[in-house]
C-alpha positions as CSV (number, residue, x, y, z in Angstrom):
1,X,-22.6,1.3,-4.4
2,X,-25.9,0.4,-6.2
3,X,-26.5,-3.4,-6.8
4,X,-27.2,-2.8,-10.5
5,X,-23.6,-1.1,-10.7
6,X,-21.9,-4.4,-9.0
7,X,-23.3,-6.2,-12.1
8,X,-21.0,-3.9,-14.3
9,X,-18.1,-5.9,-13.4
10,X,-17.4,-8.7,-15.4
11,X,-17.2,-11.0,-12.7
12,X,-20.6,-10.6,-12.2
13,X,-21.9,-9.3,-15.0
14,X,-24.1,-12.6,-15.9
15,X,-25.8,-12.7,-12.3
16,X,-29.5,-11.6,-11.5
17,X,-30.4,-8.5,-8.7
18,X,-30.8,-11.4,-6.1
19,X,-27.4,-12.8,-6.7
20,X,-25.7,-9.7,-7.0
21,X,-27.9,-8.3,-3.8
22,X,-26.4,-11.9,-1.8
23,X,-22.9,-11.2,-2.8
24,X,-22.9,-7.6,-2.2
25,X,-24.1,-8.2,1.6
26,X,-20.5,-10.0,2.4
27,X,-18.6,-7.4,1.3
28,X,-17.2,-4.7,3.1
29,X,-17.0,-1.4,1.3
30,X,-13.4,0.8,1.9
31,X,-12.1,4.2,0.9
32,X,-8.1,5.5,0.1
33,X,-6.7,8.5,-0.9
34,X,-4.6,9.1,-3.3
35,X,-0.8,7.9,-2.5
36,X,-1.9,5.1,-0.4
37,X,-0.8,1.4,-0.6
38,X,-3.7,-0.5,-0.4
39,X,-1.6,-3.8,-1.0
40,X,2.0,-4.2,-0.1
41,X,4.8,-6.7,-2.3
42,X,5.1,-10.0,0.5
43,X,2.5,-9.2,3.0
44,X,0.1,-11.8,3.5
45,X,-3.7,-11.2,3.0
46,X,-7.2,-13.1,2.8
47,X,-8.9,-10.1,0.7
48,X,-9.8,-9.7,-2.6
49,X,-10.5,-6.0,-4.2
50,X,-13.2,-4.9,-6.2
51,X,-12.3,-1.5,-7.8
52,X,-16.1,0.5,-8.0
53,X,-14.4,3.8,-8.0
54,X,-11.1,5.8,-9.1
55,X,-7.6,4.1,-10.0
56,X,-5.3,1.9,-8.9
57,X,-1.5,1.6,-10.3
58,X,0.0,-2.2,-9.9
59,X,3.6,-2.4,-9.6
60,X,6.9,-4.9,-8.5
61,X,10.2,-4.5,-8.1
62,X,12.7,-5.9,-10.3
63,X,16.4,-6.8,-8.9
64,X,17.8,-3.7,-8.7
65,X,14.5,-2.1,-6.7
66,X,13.1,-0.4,-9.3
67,X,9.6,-0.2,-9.6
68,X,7.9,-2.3,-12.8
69,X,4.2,-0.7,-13.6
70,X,2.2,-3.8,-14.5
71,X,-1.0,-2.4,-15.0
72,X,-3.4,0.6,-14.4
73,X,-6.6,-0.4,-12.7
74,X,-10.1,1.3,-12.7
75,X,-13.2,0.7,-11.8
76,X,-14.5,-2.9,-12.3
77,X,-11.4,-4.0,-12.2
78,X,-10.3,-6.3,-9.1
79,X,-6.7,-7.4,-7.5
80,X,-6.0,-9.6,-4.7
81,X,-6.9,-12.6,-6.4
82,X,-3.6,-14.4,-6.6
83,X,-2.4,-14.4,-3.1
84,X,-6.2,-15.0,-2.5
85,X,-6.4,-18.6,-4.4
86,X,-2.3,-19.5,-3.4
87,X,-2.5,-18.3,0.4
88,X,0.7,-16.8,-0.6
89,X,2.6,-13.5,0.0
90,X,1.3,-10.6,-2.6
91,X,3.2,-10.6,-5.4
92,X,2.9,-7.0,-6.1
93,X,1.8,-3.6,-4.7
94,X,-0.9,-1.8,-5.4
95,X,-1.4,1.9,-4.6
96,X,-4.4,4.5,-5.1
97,X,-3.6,6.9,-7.9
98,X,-6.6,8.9,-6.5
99,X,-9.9,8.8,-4.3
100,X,-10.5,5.1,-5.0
101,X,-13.2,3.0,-3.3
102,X,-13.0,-0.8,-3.2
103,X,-15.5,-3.9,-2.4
104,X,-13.4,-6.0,-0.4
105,X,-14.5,-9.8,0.0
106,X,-12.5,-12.4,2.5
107,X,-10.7,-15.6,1.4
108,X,-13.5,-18.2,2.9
109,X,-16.4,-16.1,1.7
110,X,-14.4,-15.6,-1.8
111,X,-14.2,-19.6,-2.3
112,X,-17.6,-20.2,-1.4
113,X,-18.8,-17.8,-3.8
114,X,-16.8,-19.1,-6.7
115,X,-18.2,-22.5,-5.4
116,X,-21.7,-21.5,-5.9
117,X,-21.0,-19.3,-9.1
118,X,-18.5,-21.6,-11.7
119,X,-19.0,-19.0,-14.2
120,X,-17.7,-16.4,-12.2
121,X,-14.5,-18.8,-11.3
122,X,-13.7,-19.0,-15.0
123,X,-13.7,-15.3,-15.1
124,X,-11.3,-15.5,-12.9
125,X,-9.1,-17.4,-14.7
126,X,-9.3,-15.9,-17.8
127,X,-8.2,-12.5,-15.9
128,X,-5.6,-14.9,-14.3
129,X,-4.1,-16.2,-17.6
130,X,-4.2,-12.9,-18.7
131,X,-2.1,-11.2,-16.2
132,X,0.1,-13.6,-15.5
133,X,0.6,-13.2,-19.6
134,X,1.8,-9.7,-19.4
135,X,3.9,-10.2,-16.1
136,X,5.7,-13.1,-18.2
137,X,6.7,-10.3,-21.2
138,X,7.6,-7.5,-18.5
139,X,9.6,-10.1,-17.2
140,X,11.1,-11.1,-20.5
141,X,12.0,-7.3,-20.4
142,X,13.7,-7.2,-17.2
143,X,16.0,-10.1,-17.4
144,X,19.8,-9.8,-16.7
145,X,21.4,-7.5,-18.9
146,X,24.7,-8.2,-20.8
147,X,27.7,-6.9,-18.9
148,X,29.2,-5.3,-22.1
149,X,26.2,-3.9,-23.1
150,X,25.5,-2.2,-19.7
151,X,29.1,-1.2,-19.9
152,X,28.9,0.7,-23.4
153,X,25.9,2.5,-22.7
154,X,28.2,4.3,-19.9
155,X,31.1,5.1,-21.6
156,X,32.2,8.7,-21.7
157,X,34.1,9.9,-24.6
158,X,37.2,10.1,-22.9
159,X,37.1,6.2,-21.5
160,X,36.4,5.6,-25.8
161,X,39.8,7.2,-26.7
162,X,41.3,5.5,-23.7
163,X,40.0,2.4,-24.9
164,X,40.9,3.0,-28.5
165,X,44.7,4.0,-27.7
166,X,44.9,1.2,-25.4
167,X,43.8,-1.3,-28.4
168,X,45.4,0.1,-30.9
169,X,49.1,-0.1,-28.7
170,X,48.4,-3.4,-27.9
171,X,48.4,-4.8,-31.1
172,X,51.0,-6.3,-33.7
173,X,49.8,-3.6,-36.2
174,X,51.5,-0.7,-33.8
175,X,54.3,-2.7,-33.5
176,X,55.4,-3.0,-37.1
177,X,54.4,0.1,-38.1
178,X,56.4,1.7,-34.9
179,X,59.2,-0.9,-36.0
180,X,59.5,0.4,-39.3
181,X,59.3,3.7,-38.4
182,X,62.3,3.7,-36.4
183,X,64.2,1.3,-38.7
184,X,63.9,4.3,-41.6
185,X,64.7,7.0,-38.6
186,X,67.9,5.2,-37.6
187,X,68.6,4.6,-41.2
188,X,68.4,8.1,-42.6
189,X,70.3,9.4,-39.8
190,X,73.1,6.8,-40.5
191,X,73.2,7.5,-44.3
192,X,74.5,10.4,-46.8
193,X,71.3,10.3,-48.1
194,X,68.9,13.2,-46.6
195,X,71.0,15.8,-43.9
196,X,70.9,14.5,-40.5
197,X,68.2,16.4,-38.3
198,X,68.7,13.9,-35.8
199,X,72.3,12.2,-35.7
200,X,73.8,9.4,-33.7
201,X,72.9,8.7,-30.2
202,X,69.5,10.0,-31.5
203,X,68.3,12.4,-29.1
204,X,65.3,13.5,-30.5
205,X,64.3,9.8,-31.4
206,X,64.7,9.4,-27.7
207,X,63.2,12.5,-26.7
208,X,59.7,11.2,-28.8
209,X,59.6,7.9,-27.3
210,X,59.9,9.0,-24.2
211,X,56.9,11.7,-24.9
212,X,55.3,8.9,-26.3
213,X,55.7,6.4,-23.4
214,X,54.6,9.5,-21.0
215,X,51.4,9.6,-22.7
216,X,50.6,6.1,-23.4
217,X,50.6,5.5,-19.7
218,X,47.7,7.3,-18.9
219,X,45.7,5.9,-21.6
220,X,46.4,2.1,-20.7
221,X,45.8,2.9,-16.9
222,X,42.4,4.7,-18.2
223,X,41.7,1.5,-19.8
224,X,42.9,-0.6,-17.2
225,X,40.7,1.3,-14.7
226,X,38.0,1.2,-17.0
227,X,37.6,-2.7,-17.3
228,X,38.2,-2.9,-13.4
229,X,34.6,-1.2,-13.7
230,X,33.2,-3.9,-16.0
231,X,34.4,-6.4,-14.1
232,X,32.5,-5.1,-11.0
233,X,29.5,-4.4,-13.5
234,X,29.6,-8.6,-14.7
235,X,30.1,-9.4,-10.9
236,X,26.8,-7.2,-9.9
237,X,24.9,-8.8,-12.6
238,X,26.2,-12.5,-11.6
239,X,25.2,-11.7,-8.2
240,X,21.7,-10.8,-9.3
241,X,21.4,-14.2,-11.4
242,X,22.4,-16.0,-8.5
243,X,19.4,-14.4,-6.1
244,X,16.7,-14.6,-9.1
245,X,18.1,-18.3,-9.3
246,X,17.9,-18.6,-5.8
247,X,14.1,-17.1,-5.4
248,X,13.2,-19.4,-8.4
249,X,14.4,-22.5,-6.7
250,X,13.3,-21.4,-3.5
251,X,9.9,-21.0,-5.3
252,X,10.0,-24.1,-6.6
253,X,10.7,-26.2,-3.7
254,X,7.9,-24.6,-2.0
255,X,5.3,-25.3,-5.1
256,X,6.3,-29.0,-4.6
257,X,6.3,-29.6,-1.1
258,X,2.6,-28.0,-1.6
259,X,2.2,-30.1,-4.1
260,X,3.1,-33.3,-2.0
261,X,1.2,-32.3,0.5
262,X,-2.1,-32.2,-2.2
263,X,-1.2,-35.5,-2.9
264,X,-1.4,-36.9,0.8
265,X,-4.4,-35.2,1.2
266,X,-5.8,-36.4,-1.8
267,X,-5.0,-39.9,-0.7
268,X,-6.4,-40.0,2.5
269,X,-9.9,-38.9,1.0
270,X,-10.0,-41.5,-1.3
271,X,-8.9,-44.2,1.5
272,X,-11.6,-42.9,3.9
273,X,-14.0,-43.2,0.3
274,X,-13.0,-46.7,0.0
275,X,-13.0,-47.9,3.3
276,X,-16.8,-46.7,3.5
């Protein structure tokens, strides 16, 4: 790669030949074909990626381990940076869409540039901001889904006339209207008023209810089945709360105890300033 082309990246972009000549000689120059994982979600790493040729797709996986595309990278554009500045496990993966070349610069070398070059450093921040802007909304996007909601979007239209037998038996409406239909059946039968198709004991009154029991059954049983399902669908998602919850705490507990650890350290510099 040419020197002048390095200076097409914004990172660099403000630099002269000789500064883009002096960071160009620490960094080592690597080729992938398309398919390969150049980066890998939790491994540790001390390099950071210049893209100078092809494309790079960045991706992580939600809590059902399904792959989230965060962003499509090309050249002059860079990843690696994160872990890089936290010394923590990458937070996503990144794999070559096709031929791609990369510059690739190590952590210590990486720091002392940014040292040297505060422009450069706020660049980085920007892009930081930025990404960690659009990883928020995706988030946003991907959060625990409503139990019902998950559950209606499956429903078959059989498991809908299930559920709408099952409601409509199981409610006070049905019962006064089946009430009242029986109380006129009984009643007509009993009376001179209309010839009796079905007189006392009323075997085709029992004859229907009993069709009518046979069939409501199945239905209730459909439902009953049915919300068994949702059920397991709310515990799933519960259970996926509870290990987002987890990670975040996790997470947290780890930011502070680095956090406390930056404290200490920052107090024994100033005592060793003092007691100078």
């Amino acid at each position: 790669m040419a020197e002048i082309e390095l200076r097409e990246v914004p990172l660099f972009s403000e630099m002269d030949e000789q500064e883009v000549a002096e960071i160009r000689a620490i960094m080592d120059e690597m080729k992938f074909k398309p398919g390969h994982t150049i980066v890998r979600e939790g491994d540790l790493g001390d390099l950071f990626y210049i893209i100078t040729e092809g494309e790079v797709q960045v991706t992580i996986r939600d809590a059902d381990a399904n792959d989230i595309v965060l962003h499509h990278l090309g050249p002059g554009g860079f990843f690696g940076e994160l872990s890089m500045l936290t010394n923590e496990p990458r937070s996503a993966k990144v794999h070559a869409v096709d031929n791609v070349t990369v510059l690739a610069l190590e952590r210590d070398e990486f720091f002392g540039f940014l040292q040297k070059r505060p422009s450069a450093a706020i660049d980085v921040l920007v892009e930081l901001g930025g990404r960690l802007h659009d990883m928020d909304a995706i988030l946003r996007r991907t959060v625990s889904r409503n139990a019902n909601v998950v559950d209606m979007e499956r429903l078959t239209i059989g498991q809908r006339i299930a559920d709408l037998v099952a409601s409509t038996m199981g409610s006070w409406r049905f019962i006064i209207f089946q009430s009242s239909l029986l109380a006129i059946w009984i009643t007509l039968n009993l009376t001179a008023w209309v010839n009796h198709w079905d007189p006392y004991p009323f075997i085709l009154l029992n004859l229907t209810l009993s069709f009518q029991a046979a069939y409501a059954a199945p239905f209730i049983m459909m439902s009953q089945n049915r919300q068994s399902a949702k059920d397991r669908i709310a515990a799933e998602i519960d259970h996926q709360v509870n290990a987002k919850a987890e990670l975040e705490v996790g997470l947290l507990l780890k930011r502070i105890d680095d956090l406390e650890q930056l404290v200490e350290e920052n107090q024994r510099e100033i005592k060793k300033i003092i007691s100078k």
